[in-house]
N, C-alpha and C positions, 0 to 999 in steps of 0.2 A: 539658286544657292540656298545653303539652311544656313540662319544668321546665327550669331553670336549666343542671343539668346535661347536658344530652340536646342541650341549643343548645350550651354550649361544646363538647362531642364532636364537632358534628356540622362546628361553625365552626374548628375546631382539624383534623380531618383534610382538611378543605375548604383549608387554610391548607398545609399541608404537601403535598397534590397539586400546589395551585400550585407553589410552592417549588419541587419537586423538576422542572419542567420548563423553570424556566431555569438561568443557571449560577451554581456552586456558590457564588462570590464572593457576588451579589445573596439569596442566601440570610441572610446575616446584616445584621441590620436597620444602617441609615445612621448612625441617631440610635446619637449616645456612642461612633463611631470613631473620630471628630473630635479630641473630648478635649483641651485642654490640657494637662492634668495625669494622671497614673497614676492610674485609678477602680478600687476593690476590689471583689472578685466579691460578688455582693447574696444566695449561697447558700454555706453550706459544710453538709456533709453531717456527720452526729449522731454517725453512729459509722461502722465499718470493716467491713459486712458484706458477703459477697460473694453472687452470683446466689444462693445456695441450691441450687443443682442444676435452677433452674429452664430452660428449654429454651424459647427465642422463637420463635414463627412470623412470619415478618415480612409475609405473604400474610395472613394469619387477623388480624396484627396483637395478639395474646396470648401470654401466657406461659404455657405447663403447666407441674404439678407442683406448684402454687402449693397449700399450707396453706389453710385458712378459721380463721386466727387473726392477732391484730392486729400479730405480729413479722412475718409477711406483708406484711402493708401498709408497715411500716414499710422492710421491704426491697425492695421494689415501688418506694417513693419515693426508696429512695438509690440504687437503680439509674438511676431519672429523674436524677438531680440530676448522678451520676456521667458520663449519657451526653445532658447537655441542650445541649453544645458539639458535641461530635461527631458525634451521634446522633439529631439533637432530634425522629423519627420514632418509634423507637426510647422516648426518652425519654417523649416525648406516650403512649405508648400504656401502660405502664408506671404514670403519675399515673393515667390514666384507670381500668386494671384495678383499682389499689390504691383511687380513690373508691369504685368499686362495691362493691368488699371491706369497704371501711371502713362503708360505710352497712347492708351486710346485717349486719354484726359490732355494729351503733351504738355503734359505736369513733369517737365526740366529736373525740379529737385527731388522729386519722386523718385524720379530714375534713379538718378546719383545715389539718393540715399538706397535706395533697391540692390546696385550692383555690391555699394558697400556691403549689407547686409549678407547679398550673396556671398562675397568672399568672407565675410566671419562665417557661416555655414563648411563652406570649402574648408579652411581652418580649422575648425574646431572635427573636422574629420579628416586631418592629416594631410590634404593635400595641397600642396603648398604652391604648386605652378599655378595649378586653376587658382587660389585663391588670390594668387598675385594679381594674372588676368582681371577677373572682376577689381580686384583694389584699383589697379589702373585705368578700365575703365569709367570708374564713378569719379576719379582724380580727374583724367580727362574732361569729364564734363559738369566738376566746379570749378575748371579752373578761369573761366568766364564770368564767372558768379560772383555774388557779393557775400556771398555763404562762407566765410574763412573760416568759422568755426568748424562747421562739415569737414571740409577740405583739413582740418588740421586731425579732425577723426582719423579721415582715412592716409594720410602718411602716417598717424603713428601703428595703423593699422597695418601698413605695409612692414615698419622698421619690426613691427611683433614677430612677422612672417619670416621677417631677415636673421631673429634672434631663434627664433625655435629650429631655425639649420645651423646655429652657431655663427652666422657671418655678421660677426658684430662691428666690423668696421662700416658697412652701408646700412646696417641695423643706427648705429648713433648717426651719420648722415641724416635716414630719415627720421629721425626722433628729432632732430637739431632745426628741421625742416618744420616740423609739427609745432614746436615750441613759438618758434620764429610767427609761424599762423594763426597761432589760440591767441599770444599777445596782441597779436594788430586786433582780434574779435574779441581781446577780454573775455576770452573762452579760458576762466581761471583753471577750471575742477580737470577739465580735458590737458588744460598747460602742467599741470601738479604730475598726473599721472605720468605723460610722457617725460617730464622731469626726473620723477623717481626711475623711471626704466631706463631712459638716458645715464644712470648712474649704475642700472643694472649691468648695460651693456659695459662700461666700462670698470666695472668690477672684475666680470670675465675677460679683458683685456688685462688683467690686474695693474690694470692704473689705480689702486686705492685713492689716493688723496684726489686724482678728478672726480672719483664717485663720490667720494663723501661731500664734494663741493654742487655736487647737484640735490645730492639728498638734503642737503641743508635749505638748498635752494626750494625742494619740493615741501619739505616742511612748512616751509614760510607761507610758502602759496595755501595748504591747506590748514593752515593758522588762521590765515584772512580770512580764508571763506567759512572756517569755523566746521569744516568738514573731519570730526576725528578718527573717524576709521580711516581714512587716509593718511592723517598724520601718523598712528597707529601702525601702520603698515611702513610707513616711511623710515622710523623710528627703528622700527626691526630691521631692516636691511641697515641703518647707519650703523646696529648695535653691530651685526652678524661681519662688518667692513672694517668696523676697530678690532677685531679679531687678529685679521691681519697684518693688520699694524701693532699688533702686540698690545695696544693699548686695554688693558683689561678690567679698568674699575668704571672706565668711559663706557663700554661695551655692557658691561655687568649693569650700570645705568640706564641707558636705553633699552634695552631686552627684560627688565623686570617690568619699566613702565607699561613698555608694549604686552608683555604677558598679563600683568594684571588686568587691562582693559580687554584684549581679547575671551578670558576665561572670564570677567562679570557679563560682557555680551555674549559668551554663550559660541564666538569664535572657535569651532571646536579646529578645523585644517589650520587655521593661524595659530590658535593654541599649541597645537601640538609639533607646528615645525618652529616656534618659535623658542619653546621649549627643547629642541634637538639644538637649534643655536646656541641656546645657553646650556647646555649639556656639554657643548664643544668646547665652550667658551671656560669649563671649571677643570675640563680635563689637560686643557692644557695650562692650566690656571696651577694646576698640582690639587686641587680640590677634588677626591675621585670620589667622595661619599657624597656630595653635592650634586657632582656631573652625573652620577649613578642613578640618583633620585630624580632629576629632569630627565633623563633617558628613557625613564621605565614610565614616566607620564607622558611621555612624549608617544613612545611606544602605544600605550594602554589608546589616548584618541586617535592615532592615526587609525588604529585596529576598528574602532568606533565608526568611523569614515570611510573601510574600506580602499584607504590611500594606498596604495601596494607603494608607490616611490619613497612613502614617510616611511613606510612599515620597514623596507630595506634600509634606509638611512638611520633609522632607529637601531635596530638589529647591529648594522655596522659600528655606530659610535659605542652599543654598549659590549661589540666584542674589542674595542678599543681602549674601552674602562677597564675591564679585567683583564686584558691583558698587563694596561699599565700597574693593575693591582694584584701582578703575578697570579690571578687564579685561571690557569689556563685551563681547566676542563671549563669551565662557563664562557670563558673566554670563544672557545671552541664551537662549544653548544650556539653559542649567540652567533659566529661565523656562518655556520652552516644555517641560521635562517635565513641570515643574509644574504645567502650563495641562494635558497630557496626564492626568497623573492625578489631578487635580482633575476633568475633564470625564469620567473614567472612574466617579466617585466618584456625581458627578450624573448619570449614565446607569442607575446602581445603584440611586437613592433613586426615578430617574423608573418605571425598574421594578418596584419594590417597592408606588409609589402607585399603576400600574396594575393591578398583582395585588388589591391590598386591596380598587380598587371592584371590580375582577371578582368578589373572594370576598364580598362584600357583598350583590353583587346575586345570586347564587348562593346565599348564606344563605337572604335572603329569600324563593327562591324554592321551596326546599327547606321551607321553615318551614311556607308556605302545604300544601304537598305534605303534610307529617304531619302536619298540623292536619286537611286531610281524608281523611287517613287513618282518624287516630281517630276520629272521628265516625263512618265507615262502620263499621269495628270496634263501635263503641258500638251502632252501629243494629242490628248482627247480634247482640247478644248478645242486647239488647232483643225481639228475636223471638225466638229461640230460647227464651230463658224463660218468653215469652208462651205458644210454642209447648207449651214441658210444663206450662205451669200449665194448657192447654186439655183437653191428654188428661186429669188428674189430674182436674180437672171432670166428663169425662163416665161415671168409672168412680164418680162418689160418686152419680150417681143426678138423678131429677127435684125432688127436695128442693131443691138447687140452682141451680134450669135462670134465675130472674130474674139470678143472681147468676155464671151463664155468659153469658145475653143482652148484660148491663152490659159485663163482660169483652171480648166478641166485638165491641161499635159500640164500647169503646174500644182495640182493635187496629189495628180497621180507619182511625179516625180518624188512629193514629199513624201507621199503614203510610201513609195517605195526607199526611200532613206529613212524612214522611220522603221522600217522594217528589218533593213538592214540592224541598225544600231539597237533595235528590241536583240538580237542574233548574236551581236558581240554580246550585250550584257548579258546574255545568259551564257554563254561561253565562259565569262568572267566569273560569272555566281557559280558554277562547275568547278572551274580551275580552284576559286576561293574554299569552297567545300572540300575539297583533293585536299588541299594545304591545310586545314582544318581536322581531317582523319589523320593526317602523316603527324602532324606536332602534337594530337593525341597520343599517337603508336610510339612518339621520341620522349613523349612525359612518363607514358608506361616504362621504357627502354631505360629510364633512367633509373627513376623510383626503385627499380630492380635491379640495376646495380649498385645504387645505394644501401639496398639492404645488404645485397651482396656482401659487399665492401666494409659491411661495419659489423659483420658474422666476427670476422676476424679479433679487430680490436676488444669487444666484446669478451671474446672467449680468454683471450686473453688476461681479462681484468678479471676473470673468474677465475683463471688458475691460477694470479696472485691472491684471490679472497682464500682460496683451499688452502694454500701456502701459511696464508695467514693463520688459518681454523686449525690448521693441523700440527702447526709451530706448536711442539712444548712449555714454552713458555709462560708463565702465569700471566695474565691479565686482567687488568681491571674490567668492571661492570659496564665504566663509559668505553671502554676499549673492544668489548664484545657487540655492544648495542650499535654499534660506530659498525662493525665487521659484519652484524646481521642486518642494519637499513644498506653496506653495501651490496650484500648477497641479495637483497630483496628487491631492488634497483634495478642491478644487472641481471636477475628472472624476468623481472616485467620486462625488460627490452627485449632480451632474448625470445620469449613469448609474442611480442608485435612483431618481430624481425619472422619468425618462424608463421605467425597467421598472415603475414603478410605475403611471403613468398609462395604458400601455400593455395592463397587465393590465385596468385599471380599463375602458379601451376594448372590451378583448375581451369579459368578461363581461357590459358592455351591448350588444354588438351593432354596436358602432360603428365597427370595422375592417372595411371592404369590401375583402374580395379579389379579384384577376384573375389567370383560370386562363385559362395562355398553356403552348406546348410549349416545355417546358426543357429545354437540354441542362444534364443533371446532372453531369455531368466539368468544365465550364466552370466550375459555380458549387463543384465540392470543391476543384478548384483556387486560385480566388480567394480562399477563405475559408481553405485551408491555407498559401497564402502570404501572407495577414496575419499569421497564427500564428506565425512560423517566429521573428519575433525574441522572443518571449514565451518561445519554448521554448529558444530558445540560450540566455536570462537562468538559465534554469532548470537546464542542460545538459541539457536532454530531447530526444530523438532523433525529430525527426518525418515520419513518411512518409503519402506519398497512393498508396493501389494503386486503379487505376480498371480497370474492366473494358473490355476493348477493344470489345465488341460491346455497351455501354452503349446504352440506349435512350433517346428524352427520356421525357419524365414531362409530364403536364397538371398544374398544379400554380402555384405563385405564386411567384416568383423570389424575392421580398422575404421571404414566410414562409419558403422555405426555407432562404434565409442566416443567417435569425437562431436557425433551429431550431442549424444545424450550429455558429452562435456561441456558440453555449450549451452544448453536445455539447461540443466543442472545448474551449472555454473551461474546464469541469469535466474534463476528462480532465488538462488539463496542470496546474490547481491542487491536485487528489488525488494526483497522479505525483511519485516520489521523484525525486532529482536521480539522471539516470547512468540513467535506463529509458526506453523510447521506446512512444510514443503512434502509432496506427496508425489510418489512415480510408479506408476499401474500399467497394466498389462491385460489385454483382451484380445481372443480372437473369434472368430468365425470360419467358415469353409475354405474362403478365398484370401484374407487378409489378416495384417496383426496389427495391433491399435497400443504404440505407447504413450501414454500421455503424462506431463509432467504440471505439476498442480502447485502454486505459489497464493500466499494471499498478501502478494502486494500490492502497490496503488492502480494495478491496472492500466489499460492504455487507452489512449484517446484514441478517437477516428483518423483523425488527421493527420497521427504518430503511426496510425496503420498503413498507412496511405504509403510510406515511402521506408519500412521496415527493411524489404528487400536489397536495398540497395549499399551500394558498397560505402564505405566509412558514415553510414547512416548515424546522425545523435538526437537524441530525444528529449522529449521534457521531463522525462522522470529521473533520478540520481540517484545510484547505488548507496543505499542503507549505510554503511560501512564505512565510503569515500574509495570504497575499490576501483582502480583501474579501468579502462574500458576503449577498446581499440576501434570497434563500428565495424567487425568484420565477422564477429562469431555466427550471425546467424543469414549472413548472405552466406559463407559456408554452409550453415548448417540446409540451407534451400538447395546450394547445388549439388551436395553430395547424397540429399535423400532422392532428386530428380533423377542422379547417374543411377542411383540402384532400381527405379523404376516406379519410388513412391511419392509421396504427397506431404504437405504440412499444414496441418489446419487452427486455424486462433480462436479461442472464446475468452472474449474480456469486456470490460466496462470498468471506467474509470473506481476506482475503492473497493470493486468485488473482486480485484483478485485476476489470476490471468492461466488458461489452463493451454497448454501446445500439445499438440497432438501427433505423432507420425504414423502415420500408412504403409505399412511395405506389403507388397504380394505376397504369400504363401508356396505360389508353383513358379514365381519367376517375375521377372523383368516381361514389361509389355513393349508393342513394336514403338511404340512414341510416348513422351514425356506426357505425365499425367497434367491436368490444367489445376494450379493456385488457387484453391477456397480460402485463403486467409491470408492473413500478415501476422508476422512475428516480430517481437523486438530484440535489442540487444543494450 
């Protein structure tokens, strides 16, 4: 059987591959960025020790140098804990080494503290069943111990778990639970914070006056211990709660104290949502010049921080200010960032939900994988023993020989059910792969009605934008600029919708080409002077050099425009402003050579490696902030392949990137030419 621990290893670095191949934002989990209120970190680290000298491989994913003693472990875990924000790759592997450690040591509070750490790992990447699992686990095994303190960690560690799904009824349970522990361990700083979230939780129940009677309660506690960022923090959430009680000079009170210490320490995320509170707090106050000016600071360091949850809530309170100050074109303006990074926020959570079934179905698939592993391992061992018990039999003689016979028909009997059961399992790993192709063919089947399906509404919304554009009507400036970001919206979609289905055609078969003799100068021409205002936008300098003794090409006019669209198109969105893009033409007896020449940042090896492939994304970013679908030049690969040609790459990262196409002169050959390059998009 693979234990407990060997699944979360295996579902935790499974968890962080993902991760680390989208961007860096969608990395940290949705759930509890939202926040109304300032929530306290659910870990602080025991003591102050540093790596120990120990030396990380981050390929091997281990630590050398590491002790086989339990201040090991211990320091294994606050290395985790130190680098579970920053680092949480890093971190995961760090809890892991220190489990192992602490199990061969059967170092008891090792563990506990390990699985804890586990589930802050789980957590802090959104997955909140596993992270329970470990919470309960490391619960289970203090709850023997004389460790309350610990033990009171990890229930408030659980109630965090319960708060970030919203179920704040067993969320204050285990907070009440936690409290109840730190007290008997005089575990003050631990008792403070689940205090103040205990009042978090019941804010969100909008029980006000329970909350405010804990925040007072957690005040106190980090009064004693003289801990002021705590109080500081507490203080804000008590200001952000008389809110709601209408209470507004009490609120106004508390929320300056707390600002001013956060902005002398340098608090930029508490500064600035603290300052959104009191932004709240003046707008409903009737104060809208007040509320205005904490908004726009509020705004200004979220943006600092890269907080996308502060930056919406900013955006939201100050299209709430103008409105109440009648100025509804800014009113408006500041709406629609909001609706921006709001929709950014839900694009994060929609990612992070499609990573988790992927790593799910990946677990499970991985599960089944070492489950027959071990069993074959088991079965070898089983022979092999059998094997020397055999020889050892035939050196003791014929004394024996009934009790070799017995031996030998039950060998063979096992060898023959081990045989058997090798026969199902691969029957089963067959059937598995079957059901693995089909839910592929059913994710294609759908994707493609989905585009389907949204051609329509789409089109729609364009022929109320013409409606719009064509209405006689005078209009204001924000009213046209409102009408052309809608028209520019609904292009970019309609363009993914259309690359999208177009690929989707390719791959089945269902674009029939006609190969007719082209003049190739005619069609670089037309397609560089589409270009040419996209690149003056840019200030990018763009020239056509054709070769005078240009030959045609047998080949498809329509595949070859939209090769060069995409060629094109990627050249000027990689291209700095003030460099020039260059598209040449060359032939020989047999072939015609277009090539398109950009001097942007070039491409890595590594970015080459997997250009081809469908929704491919790369380390470089369009100049501009242009759009980018990860589909233009897996087209552009299969539609020079149908014509019978080739695509070839010269790049190196700063020098620049030149694509090349090959088509035949007399024709199409009897088989697909073979890939000397990669391309990007």
């Amino acid at each position: 059987m693979v234990s407990v621990k060997h699944l979360s290893r295996l579902y935790l670095l499974i968890t962080l591959i993902t991760l680390n191949a989208v961007p860096a934002e969608s990395a940290i989990p949705p759930a509890g960025k939202a926040e109304k209120l300032l929530r306290i970190s659910s870990d602080v680290p025991d003591s102050t020790e540093q790596d120990a000298g120990y030396v990380y491989d981050k390929e091997a994913g281990q630590f050398s140098n590491v002790q086989h003693t339990s201040k090991d472990v211990d320091n294994l875990l606050w290395i985790g804990t130190e680098n579970k924000n920053s680092d949480p790759e890093k971190a995961a592997h760090a809890v892991l080494q220190a489990l192992d450690l602490a199990e061969v040591l059967q170092y008891e509070s090792g563990i506990a503290k390990a699985y804890n750490s586990l589930g802050s790992v789980y957590h802090l990447l959104g997955d909140y069943e596993y992270a329970l699992q470990q919470f309960h686990i490391a619960l289970g095994l203090e709850t023997g111990s004389e460790n309350r303190k610990q033990a009171g960690r990890v229930l408030k560690n659980i109630a965090m778990v319960h708060m970030d799904q919203k179920n704040y009824d067993p969320a204050a349970v285990y907070f009440k639970k936690a409290v109840e522990r730190t007290t008997e361990a005089d575990a003050v700083e631990v008792k403070a914070t689940a205090l103040s979230n205990l009042g978090l939780a019941y804010y969100h129940m909008e029980d006000y006056e329970q909350s405010l009677d804990y925040y007072a309660r957690a005040i106190e506690v980090a009064e004693a211990v003289g801990d002021l960022d705590l109080k500081m923090l507490f203080l804000a959430n008590a200001g952000n709660t008389y809110i709601k009680l209408d209470q507004y000079e009490l609120a106004e009170s508390y929320l300056q104290q707390a600002l001013s210490y956060f902005n002398q320490k340098g608090f930029a995320r508490q500064d600035s949502e603290t300052s959104i509170y009191l932004g709240t707090l003046y707008l409903n106050w009737g104060r809208y010049d007040e509320a205005l000016a904490r908004a726009r600071y509020g705004l200004q360091l979220a943006g600092s921080t890269a907080n996308l949850s502060l930056i919406r809530d900013a955006h939201r309170l100050l299209s709430e200010i103008y409105e109440a100050k009648q100025d509804y074109s800014r009113s408006l303006a500041s709406y629609k960032d909001y609706f921006s990074a709001h929709d950014s926020l839900l694009n994060l959570e929609r990612q992070m939900r499609i990573s988790q079934r992927q790593i799910r179905f990946d677990i499970d698939h991985r599960n089944r994988q070492i489950i027959l592993l071990n069993e074959k391992n088991d079965l070898q061992e089983a022979r092999l023993a059998n094997q020397e018990l055999w020889h050892r039999l035939l050196l003791i003689g014929l004394v024996f020989f009934i009790l070799i016979a017995g031996l030998l028909y039950r060998y063979i009997h096992v060898k023959k059910q081990a045989g058997l059961r090798q026969h199902q399992q691969s029957e089963e790993i067959e059937q598995q792969n079957r059901q693995l192709v089909q839910l592929n063919r059913e994710k294609d089947e759908f994707l493609g009605m989905a585009a389907h399906d949204l051609r329509n509404p789409v089109s729609n919304i364009s022929t109320v934008v013409y409606l719009m554009e064509q209405d006689g009507r005078e209009k204001d400036e924000d009213t046209l600029e409102y009408i052309q970001m809608i028209r520019s919206s609904i292009d970019n979609m309609m363009n993914l919708i259309d690359n999208f289905l177009n690929v989707k055609a390719l791959e089945e078969g269902l674009n029939g080409h006609r190969i007719n003799s082209i003049d190739v100068s005619k069609v670089m021409k037309q397609v560089v002077d589409s270009f040419q205002k996209a690149a003056r936008d840019k200030k990018i300098y763009l020239t056509a050099n054709r070769d005078p003794d240009m030959k045609s090409v047998l080949a498809d006019e329509d595949y070859l425009h939209r090769i060069l669209n995409n060629l094109l198109s990627n050249a000027i969105k990689f291209s700095p402003s003030g460099s020039a893009v260059e598209v040449s033409s060359r032939a020989d007896a047999e072939h015609v050579e277009i090539s398109v020449k950009d001097n942007g940042p070039g491409i890595t090896k590594k970015d080459q490696e997997k250009m081809f492939q469908r929704f491919a994304r790369l380390s470089n970013k369009p100049t501009g902030n242009e759009s980018s679908t990860g589909l233009g030049l897996f087209t552009v690969k299969k539609l020079t392949e149908l014509m019978g040609g080739e695509i070839r790459c010269e790049s190196k990262p700063g020098k620049g990137t030149v694509f090349t196409i090959v088509l035949p002169v007399t024709g199409r050959p009897d088989s697909p030419p073979v890939n000397h390059g990669a391309v990007r998009h």
